[in-house]
PyMOL CGO cylinders between C-alpha atoms (Angstrom):
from pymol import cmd
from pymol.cgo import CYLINDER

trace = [
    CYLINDER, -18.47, 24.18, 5.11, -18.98, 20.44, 5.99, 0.3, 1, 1, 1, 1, 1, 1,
    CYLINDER, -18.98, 20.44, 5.99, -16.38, 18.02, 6.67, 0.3, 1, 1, 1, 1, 1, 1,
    CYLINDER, -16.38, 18.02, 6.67, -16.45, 15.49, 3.99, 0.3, 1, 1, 1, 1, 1, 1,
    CYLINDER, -16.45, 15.49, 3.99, -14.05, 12.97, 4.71, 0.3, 1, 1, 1, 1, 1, 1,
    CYLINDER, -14.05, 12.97, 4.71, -13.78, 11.05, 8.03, 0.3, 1, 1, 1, 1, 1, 1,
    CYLINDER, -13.78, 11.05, 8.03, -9.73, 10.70, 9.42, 0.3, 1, 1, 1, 1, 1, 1,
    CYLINDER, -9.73, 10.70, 9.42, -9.00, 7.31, 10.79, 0.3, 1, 1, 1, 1, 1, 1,
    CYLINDER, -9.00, 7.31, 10.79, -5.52, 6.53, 12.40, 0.3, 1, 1, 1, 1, 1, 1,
    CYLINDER, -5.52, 6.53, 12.40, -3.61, 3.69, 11.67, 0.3, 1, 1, 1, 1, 1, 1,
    CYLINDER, -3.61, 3.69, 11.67, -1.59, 1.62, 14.58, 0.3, 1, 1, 1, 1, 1, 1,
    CYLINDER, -1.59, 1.62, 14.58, -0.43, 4.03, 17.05, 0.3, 1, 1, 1, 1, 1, 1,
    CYLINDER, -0.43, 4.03, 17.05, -0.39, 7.23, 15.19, 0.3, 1, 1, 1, 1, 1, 1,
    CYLINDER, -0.39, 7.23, 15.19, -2.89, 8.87, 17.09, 0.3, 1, 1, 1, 1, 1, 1,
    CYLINDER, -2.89, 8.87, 17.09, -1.48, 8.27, 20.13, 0.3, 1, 1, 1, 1, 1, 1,
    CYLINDER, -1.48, 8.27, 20.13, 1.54, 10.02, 18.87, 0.3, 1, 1, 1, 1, 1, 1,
    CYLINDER, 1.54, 10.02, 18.87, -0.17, 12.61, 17.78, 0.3, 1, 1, 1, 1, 1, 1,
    CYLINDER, -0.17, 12.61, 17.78, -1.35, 13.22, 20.78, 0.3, 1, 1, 1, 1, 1, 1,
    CYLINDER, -1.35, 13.22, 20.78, 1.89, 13.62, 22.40, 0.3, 1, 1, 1, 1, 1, 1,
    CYLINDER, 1.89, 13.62, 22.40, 3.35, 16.40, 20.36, 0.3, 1, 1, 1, 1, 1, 1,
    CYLINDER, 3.35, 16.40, 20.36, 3.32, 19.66, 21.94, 0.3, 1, 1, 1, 1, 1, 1,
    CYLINDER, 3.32, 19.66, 21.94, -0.35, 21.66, 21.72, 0.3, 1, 1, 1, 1, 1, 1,
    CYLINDER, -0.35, 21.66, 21.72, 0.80, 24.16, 19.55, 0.3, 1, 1, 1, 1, 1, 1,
    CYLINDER, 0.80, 24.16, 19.55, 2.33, 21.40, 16.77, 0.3, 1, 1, 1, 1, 1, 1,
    CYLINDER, 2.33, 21.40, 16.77, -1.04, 19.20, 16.82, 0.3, 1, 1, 1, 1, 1, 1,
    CYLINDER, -1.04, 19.20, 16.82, -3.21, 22.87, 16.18, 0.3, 1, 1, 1, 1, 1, 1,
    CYLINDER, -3.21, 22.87, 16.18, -0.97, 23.56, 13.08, 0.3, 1, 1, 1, 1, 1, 1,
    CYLINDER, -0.97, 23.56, 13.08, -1.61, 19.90, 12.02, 0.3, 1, 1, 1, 1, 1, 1,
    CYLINDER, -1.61, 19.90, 12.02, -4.61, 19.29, 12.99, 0.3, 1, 1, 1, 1, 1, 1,
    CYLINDER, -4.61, 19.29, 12.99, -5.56, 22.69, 11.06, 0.3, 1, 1, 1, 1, 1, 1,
    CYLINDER, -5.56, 22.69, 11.06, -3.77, 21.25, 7.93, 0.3, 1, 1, 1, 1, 1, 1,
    CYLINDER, -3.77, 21.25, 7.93, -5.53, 17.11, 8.29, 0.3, 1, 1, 1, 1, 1, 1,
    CYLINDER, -5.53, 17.11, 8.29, -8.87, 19.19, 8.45, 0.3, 1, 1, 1, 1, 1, 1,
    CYLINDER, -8.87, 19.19, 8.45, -8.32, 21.31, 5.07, 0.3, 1, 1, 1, 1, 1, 1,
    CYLINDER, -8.32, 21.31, 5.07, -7.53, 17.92, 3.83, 0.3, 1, 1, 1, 1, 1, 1,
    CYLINDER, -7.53, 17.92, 3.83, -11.21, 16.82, 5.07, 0.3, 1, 1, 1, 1, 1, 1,
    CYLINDER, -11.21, 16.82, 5.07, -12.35, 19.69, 2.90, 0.3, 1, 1, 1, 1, 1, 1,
    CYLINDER, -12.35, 19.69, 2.90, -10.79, 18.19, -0.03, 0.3, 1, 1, 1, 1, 1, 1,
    CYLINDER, -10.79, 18.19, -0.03, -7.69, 21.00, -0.30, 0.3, 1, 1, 1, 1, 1, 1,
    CYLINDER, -7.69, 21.00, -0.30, -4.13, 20.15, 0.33, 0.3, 1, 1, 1, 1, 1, 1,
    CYLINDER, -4.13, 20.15, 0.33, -2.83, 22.87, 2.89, 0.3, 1, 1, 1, 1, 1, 1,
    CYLINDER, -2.83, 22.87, 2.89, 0.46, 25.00, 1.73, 0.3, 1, 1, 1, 1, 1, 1,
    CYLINDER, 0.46, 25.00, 1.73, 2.60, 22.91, 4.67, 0.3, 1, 1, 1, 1, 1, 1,
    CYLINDER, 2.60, 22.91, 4.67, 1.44, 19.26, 2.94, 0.3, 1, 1, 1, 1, 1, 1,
    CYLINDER, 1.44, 19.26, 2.94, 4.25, 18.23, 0.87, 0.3, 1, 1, 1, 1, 1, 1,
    CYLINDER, 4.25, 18.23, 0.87, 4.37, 14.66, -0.95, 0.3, 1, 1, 1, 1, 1, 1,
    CYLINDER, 4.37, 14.66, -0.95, 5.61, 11.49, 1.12, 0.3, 1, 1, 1, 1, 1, 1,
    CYLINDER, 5.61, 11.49, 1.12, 8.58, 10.33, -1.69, 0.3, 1, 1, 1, 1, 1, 1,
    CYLINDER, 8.58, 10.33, -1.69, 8.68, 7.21, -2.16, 0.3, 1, 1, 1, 1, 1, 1,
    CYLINDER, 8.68, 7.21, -2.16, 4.71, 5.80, -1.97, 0.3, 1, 1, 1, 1, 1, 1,
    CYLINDER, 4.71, 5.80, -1.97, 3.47, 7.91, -4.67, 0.3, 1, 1, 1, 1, 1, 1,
    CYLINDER, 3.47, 7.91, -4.67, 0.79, 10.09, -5.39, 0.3, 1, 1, 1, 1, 1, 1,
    CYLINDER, 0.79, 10.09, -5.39, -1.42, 10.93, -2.57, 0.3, 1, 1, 1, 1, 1, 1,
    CYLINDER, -1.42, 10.93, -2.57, 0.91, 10.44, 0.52, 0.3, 1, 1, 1, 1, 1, 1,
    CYLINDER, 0.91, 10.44, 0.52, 2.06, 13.74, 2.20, 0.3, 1, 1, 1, 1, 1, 1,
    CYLINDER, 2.06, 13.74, 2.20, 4.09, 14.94, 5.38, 0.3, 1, 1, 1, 1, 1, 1,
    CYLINDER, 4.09, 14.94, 5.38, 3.57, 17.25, 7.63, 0.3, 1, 1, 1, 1, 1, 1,
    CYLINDER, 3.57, 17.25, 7.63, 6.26, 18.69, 9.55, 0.3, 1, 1, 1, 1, 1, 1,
    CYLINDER, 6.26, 18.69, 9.55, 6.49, 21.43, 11.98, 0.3, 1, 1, 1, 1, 1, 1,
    CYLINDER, 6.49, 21.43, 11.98, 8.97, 22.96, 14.52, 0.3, 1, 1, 1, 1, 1, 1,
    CYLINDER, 8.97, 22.96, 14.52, 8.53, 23.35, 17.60, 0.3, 1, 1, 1, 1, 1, 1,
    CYLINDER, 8.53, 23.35, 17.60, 11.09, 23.88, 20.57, 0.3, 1, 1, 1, 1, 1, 1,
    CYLINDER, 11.09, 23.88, 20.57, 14.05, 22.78, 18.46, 0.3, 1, 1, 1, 1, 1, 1,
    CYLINDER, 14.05, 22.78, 18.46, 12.23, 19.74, 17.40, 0.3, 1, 1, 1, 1, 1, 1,
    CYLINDER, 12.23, 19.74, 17.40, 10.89, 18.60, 14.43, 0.3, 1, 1, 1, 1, 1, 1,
    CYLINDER, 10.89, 18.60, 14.43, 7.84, 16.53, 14.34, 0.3, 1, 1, 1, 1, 1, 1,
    CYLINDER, 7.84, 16.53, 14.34, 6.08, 15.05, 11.03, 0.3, 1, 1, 1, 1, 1, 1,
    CYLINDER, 6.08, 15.05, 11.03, 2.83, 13.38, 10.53, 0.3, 1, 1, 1, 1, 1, 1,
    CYLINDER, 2.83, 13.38, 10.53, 2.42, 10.99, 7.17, 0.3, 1, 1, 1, 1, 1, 1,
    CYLINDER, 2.42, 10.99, 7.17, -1.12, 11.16, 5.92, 0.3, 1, 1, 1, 1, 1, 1,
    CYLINDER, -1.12, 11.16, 5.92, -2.49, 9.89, 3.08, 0.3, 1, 1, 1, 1, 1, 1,
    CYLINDER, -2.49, 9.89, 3.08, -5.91, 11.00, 0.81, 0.3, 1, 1, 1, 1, 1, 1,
    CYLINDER, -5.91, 11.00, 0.81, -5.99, 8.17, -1.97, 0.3, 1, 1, 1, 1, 1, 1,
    CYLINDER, -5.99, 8.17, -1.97, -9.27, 7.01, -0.97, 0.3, 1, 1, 1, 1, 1, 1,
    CYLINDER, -9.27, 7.01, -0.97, -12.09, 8.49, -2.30, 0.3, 1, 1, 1, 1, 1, 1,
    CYLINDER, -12.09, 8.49, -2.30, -13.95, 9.20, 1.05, 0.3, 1, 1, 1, 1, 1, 1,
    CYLINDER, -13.95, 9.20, 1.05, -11.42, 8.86, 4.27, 0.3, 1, 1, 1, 1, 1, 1,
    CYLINDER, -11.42, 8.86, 4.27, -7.98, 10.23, 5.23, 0.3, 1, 1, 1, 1, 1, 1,
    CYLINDER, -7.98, 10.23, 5.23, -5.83, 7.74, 7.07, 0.3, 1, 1, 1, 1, 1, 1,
    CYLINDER, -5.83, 7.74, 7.07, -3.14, 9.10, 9.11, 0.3, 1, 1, 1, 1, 1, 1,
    CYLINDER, -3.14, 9.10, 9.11, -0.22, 6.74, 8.77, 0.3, 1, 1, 1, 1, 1, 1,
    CYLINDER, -0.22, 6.74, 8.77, 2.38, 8.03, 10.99, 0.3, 1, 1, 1, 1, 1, 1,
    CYLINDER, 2.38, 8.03, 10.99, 3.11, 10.75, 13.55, 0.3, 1, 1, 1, 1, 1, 1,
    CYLINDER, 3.11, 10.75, 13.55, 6.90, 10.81, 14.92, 0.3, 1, 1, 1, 1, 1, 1,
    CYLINDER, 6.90, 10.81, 14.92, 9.34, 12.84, 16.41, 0.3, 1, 1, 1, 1, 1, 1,
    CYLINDER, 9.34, 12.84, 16.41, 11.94, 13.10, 13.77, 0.3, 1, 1, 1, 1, 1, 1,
    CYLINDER, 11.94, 13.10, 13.77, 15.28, 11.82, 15.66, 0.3, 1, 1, 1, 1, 1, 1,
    CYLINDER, 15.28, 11.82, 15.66, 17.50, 10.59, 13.07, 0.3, 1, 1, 1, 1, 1, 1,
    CYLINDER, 17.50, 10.59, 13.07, 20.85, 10.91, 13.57, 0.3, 1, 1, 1, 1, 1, 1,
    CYLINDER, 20.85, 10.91, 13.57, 21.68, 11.36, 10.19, 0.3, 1, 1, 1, 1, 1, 1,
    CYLINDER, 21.68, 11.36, 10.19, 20.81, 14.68, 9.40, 0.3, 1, 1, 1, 1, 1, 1,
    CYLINDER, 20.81, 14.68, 9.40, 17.95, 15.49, 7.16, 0.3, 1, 1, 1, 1, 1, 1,
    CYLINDER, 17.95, 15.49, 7.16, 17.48, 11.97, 6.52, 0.3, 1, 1, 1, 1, 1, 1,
    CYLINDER, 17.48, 11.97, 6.52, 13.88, 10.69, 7.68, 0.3, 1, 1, 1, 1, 1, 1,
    CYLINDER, 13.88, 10.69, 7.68, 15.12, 7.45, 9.52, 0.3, 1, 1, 1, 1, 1, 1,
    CYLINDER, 15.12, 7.45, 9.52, 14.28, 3.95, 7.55, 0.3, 1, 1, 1, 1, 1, 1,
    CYLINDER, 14.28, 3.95, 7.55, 12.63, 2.37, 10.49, 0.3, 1, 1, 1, 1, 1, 1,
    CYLINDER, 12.63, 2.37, 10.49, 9.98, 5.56, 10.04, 0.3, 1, 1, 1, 1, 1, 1,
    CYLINDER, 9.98, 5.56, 10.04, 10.00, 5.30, 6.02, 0.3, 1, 1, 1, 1, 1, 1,
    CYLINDER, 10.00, 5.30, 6.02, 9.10, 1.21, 6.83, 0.3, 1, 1, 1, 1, 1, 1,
    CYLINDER, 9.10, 1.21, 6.83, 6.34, 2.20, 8.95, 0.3, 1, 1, 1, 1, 1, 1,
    CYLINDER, 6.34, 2.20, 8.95, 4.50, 4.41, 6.67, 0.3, 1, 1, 1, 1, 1, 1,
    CYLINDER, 4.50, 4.41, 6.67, 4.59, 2.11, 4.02, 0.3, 1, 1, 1, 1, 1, 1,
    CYLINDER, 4.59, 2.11, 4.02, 3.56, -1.36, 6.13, 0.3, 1, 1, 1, 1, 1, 1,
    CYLINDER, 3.56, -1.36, 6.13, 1.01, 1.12, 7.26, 0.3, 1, 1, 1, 1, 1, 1,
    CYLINDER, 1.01, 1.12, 7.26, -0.26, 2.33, 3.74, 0.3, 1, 1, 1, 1, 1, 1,
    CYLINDER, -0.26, 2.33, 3.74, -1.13, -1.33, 3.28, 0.3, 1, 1, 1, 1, 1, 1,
    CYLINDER, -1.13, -1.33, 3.28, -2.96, -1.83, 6.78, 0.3, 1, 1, 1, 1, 1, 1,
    CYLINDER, -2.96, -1.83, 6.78, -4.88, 1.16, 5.33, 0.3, 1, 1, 1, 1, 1, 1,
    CYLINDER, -4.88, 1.16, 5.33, -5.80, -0.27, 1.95, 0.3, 1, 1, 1, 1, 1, 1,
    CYLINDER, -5.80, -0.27, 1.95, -6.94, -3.35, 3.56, 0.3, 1, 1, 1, 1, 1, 1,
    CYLINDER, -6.94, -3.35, 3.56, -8.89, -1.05, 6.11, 0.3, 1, 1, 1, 1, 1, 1,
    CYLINDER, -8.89, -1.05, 6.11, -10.48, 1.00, 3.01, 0.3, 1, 1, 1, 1, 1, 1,
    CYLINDER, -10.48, 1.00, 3.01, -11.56, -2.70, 1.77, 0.3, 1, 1, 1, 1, 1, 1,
    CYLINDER, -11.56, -2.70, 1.77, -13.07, -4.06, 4.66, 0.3, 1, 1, 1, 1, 1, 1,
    CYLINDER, -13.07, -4.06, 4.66, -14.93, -1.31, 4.87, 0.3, 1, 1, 1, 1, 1, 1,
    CYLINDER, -14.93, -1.31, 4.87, -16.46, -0.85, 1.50, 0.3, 1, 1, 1, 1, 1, 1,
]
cmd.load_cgo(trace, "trace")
């Protein structure tokens, strides 16, 4: 099966990404490229807060959690948003400095999607 949908990564997200343990960017990376296929992988859940079309990632590893914020509301690309290491001190909480980013970064990718249209 082909890969339909290019990923592009927004600000530093891929170099976050990159950062997380090996065994946290294979489950993820596994999950982004189901999304390529045009399927939403069992682990996706919505993003609250943006809408439609924004998920999370998250996945455990080493007592830490680490999420990745994707979205697939363009017709033909993915754009990862955001890939953290979840430290917010207040519990379950996803920190607001983190919730900021993804959506100042939703718009960077809508402008992207424009440009390149």
């Amino acid at each position: 099966m082909a890969i339909d949908k290019p990923v592009h990564w927004i600000g530093s997200s891929k170099r976050d990404y990159l950062a997380f343990p090996d065994p946290v960017q294979g489950e993820m990376g596994y999950a982004l490229g189901v999304a390529q296929l045009g399927s939403k992988h069992p682990s996706a859940k919505p993003w609250k807060g943006e809408g439609p079309g924004v998920f999370e990632l998250v996945e455990s590893f080493d007592g830490n959690a680490y999420r990745a914020v994707y979205t697939v509301r363009f017709e033909d690309t993915i754009y990862v948003l955001h890939a953290f290491q979840k430290k917010s001190p207040s519990g379950i909480r996803t920190a607001a400095s983190d919730v900021d980013l993804v959506s100042a970064r939703l718009k960077l990718a809508l402008a992207d999607y424009e440009r390149r249209r």
